[in-house]
N, C-alpha and C positions, 0 to 999 in steps of 0.2 A: 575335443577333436573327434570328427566323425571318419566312419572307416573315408567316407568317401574321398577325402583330403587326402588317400595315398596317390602316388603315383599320377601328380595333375602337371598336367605341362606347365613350364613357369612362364611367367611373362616377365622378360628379359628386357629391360632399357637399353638403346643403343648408349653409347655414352657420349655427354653431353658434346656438344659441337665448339669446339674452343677449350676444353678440357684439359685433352694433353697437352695442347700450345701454350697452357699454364707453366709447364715444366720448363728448365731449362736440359737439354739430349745431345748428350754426345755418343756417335755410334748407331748403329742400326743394325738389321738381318742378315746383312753380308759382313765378314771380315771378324778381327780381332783388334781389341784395343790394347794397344801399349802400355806397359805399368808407367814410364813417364806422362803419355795422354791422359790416363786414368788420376796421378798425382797432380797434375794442371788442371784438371779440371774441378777437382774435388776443393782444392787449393786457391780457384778460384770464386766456386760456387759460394762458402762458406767466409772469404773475405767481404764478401757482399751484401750478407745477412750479419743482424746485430746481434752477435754471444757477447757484447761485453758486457762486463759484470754481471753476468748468469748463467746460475746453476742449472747444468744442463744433463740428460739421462739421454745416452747414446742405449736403444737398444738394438739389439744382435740377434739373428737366430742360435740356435742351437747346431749342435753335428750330425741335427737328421737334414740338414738341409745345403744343398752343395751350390758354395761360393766360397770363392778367394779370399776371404776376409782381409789376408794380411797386402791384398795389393790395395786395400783402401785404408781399413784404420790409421795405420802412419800417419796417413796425411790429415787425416781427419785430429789425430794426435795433435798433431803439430799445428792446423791449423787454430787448432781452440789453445793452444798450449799462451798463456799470459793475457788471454782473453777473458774465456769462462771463471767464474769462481771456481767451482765442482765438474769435475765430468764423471759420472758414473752409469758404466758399461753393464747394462743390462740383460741377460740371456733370456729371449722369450721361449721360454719350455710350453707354453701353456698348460697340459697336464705330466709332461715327460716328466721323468725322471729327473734331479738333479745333476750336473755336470761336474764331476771331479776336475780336481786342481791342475792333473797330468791332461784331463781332456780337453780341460778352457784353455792349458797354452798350446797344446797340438790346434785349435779351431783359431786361436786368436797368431798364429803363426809366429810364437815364441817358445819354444820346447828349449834352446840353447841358452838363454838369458832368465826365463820365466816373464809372467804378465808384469810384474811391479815394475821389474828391472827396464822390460820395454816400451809399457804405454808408463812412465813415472805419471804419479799425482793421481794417476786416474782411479778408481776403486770398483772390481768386476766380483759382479754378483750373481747367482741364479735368480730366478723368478719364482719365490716363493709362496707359488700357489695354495702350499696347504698350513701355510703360518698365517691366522688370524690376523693378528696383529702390522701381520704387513699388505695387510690390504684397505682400499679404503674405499665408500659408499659411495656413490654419485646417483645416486635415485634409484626410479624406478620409470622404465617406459611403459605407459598403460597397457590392457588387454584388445582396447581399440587400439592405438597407434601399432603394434605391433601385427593387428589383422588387416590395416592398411599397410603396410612395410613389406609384409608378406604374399597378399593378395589372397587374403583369407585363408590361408593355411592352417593358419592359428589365430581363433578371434577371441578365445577366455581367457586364456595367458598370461601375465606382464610378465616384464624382465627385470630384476632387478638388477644395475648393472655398478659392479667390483673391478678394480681393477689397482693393481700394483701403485703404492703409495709413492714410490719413485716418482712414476708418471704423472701426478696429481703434484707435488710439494717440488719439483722441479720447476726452473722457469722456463722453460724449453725442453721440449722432446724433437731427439731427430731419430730416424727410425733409418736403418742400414739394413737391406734386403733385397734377396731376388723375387722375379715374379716368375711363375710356370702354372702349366695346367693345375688345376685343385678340384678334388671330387666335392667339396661341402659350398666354393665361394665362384667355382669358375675360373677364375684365376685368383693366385696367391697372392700374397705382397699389401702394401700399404697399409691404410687401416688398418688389415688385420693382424698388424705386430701388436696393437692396444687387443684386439677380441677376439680371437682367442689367445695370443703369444702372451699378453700380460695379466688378464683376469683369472676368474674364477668357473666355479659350476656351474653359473646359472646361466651366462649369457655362452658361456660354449656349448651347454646341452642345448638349449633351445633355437640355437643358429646352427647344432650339425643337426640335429631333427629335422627343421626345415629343411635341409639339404638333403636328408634324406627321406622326404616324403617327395621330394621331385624327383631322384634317383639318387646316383652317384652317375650314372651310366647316362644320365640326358643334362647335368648340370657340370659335368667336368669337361672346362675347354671353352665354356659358352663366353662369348665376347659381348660384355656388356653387362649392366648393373643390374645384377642378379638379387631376388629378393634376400637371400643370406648378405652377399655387401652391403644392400640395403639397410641392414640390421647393424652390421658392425660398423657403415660410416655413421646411423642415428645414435648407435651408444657411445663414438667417436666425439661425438657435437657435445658429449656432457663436459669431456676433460678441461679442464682452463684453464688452457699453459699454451705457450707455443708450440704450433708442429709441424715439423717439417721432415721432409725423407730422403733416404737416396735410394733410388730402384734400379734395379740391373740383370737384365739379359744374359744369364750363365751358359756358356757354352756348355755344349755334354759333356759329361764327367767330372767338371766344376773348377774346374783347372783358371778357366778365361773368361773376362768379359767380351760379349762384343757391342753392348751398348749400356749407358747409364747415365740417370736420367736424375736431377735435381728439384724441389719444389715443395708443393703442401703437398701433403699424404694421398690424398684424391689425383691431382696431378699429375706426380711422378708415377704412382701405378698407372694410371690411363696412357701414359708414353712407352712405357715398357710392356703392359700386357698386349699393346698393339703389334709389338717386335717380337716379343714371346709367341704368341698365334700364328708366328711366322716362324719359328725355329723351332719349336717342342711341340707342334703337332704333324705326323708324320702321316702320310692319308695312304693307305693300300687299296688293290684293285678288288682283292675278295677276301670275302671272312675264309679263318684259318681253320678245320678242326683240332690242332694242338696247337697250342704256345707254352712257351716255357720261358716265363720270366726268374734271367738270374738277377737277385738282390744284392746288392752290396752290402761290404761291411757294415756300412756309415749307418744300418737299419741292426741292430739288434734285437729286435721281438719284433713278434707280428703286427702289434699297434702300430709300429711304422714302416713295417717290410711288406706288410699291403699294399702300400703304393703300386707294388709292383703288377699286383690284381687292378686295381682300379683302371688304372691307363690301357691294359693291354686287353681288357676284358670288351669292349665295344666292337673289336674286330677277331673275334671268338665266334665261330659259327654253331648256330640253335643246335644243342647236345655236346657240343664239345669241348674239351676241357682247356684249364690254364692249372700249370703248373707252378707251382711258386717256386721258388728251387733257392734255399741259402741252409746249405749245408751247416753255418754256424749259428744258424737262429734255436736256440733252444726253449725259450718260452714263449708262451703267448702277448702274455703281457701283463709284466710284474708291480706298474702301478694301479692296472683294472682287472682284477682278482672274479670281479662280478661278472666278466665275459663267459669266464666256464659255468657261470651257475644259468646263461639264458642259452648259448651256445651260438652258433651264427646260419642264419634265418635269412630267408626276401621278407622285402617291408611288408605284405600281406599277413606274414605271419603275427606281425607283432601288432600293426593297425587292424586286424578282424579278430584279436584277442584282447582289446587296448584294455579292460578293465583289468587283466590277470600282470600287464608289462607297464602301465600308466607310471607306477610308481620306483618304476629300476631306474638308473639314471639313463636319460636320453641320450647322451654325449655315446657309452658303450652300447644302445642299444643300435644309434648311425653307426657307430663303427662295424655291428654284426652285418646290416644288409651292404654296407660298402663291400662287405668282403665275402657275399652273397652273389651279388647280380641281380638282375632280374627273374623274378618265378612268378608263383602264383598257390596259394595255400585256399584252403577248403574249409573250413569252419563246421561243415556238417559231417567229413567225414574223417578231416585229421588230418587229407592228404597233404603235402607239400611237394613244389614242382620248382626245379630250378631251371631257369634255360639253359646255363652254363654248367657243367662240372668244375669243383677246384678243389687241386690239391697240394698241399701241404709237401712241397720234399726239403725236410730242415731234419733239424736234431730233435725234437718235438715227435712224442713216443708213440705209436701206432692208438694207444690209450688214452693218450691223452687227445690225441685227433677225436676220437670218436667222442669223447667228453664232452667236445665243443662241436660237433656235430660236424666233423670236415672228413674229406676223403683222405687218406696217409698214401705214403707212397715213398719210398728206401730212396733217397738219392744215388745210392750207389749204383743202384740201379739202370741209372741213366748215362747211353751214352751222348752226350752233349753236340759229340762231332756226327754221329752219322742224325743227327737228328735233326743239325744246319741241311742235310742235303737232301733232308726230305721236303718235297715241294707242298704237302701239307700243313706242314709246323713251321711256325713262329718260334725263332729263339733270340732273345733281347737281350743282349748285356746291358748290363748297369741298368737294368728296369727303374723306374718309380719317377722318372725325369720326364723322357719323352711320351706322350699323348700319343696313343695310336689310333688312327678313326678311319673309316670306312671312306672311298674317295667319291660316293655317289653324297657323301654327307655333306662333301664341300661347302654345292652351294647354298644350301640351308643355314650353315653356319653364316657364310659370310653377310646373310641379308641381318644380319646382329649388328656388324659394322663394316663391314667389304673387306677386314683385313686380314683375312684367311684364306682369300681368293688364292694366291700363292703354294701357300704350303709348303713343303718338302719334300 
């Protein structure tokens, strides 16, 4: 990889024409859908398609990701219930943390009964990213295919591509997920419950890499098949099992649906990222110099309370800062230990250094400049420029900020209220959902696929 591959604009496919007419969609941008609509439909989708007699692997997000699970599995329950041989409910962590037994029935919306008691027969797992044994091979895509997939981002490369043995020795995968803005893919969802939610190291570092040599700040939002999709529908094409998904439009705060969409993996995201582009990105008139994203619970370290940075940072005006603000975040991030030993950098620093960072994992090394912004580093004299300021106001110790090279700042510190009434600042509840973008961006965006014209 040469420095020059940082920071290149991507070339973004519209997506295909007939694509999301693949899917079958109920629901759209306006309204909420009824949990009887949402059981009819699921109820119907899934009579229609052949689960009998096969083993099938529903997977799941995890509880960094906000949807109503329990207004669909039921159905989905009972739909496969005397059909399927197997059903077994897979968590895509991709690198998270494992999900404890109290967390999967709060996410799987049985905390009174517990999972056995509720989904019977069914058998719910985490994704086992760091047990050998439960992973399995499917190749390898060459160092050429993958500098075509990318548009040359990366032309030496290959990928070898792993993925959860579930997924592979099942006969049927259906994939249950929302879609929303994503700083590494564009938009979230589909495919990407198999790459990253169910694999390994090698195709998630090398697919948030590429994401993060286009930015985080020019590839989150973008509509249309983005060279990271790119990557994870081609290591997509290796699995050989059925797949099929359900995609769905989460209202803010994660409470409701208001659309969801049925189909192959490809399809059902093409139906929902189109509704998505239309509810989770919210367009302002002027960049802000403060904002203050407050994080939810549902984020417990910064690996995924960033989000909250990512989204709100594009409408952050040159020098001014975002604040992170979750008073109960107390680490950084306790499955990637390596983040304090590089700290968090713009992608200049680490592409005009590459021989010194080539060898750290790429996966943490995207996640530093996500949580950077855009700058600009010097090589001849040391210097580093951030456009943006960010800081840190968590539980996470003035010491430890500087460790990982971020600004600290005492939550206590902040008053939240008079800080609404300053016409300056941006203050965001529930950060890490809604996409905030500049409204001169609009129509830029929309020439991807028109369906951003709208907005919010």
């Amino acid at each position: 990889m040469s420095e020059t591959t940082a920071t290149t604009q991507p070339t973004i496919h519209p997506i295909p024409e007939g694509l999301a007419e693949r899917a079958s969609l109920l629901g759209g941008p306006e309204g909420l859908l009824t949990d009887e609509q949402i059981a009819d439909f699921v109820t119907e989708q899934l009579a229609g398609t052949d689960y009998e007699g096969k083993s099938v692997c529903v997977i799941i997000p995890d509880g960094t990701r906000s949807m109503p699970l329990p207004k669909v599995l039921p159905a989905i329950h009972d739909a496969l219930a005397g059909r399927a041989t197997s059903v077994t409910a897979l968590i895509a962590l991709g690198t998270h943390a494992a999900m404890s037994e109290g967390a999967i029935d709060t996410l799987l919306g049985c905390t009174e009964r517990g999972a056995q008691a509720t989904y019977p027969e069914w058998t719910v797992v985490n994704h086992a990213w760091d047990d050998p044994d439960q992973i399995a091979d499917l190749g390898e895509i060459s160092a050429e295919r993958i500098g075509e997939l990318t548009g040359g981002l990366l032309t030496d490369v290959p990928m070898r591509v792993q993925i959860n043995k579930l997924c592979v020795e099942s006969d049927v995968n259906l994939i249950v997920g929302p879609v929303f803005p994503h700083e590494v893919v564009g938009f979230s969802g589909g495919n990407k419950y198999f790459f990253p939610g169910c694999s390994v190291h090698d195709v998630i570092d090398i697919s948030h890499w590429v994401g993060a040599l286009i930015t985080a700040s020019r590839i989150i939002g973008a509509l249309g098949i983005t060279p990271v999709r790119q990557l994870v529908d081609a290591a997509s094409d290796l699995i050989d099992a059925e797949k099929y998904c359900f995609t769905m439009d989460v209202k803010e705060g994660g409470a409701d649906l208001g659309a969801i969409a049925y189909g192959d993996p490809q399809a059902a995201w093409a139906a929902c990222a189109k509704i998505s582009a239309l509810t989770h990105i919210t367009y302002v008139d002027k960049p802000y110099q403060r904002i203050v994203a407050l994080v939810p619970e549902m984020y417990d370290d910064m690996w995924t309370g960033a989000k909250g940075f990512y989204k709100s940072e594009p409408v952050c005006a040159d020098g001014g800062e975002v604040i992170i603000y979750a008073p109960h975040i107390t680490e950084v991030a306790a499955m990637h230990p390596g983040i304090r030993d590089i700290g968090y950098h713009n992608i200049e620093y680490f592409t005009k250094q590459w021989d010194r960072f080539k060898d750290h994992p790429w996966g943490e090394l995207a996640h530093s400049t996500h949580v950077t912004g855009l700058g600009t580093y010097d090589p001849e004299t040391g210097v580093e420029e951030q456009r943006v300021n960010r800081y840190f106001a968590t539980s996470i110790s003035r010491e430890e900020c500087e460790a990982h090279n971020v600004l600290y700042m005492d939550p206590a510190t902040l008053d939240l209220e008079a800080l609404r009434e300053d016409p300056d600042t941006l203050v965001i509840d529930h950060a890490g959902e809604v996409l905030f973008r500049l409204a001169a961006e609009r129509d830029g965006a929309a020439d991807h696929d028109g369906a951003t014209e709208q907005g919010r």
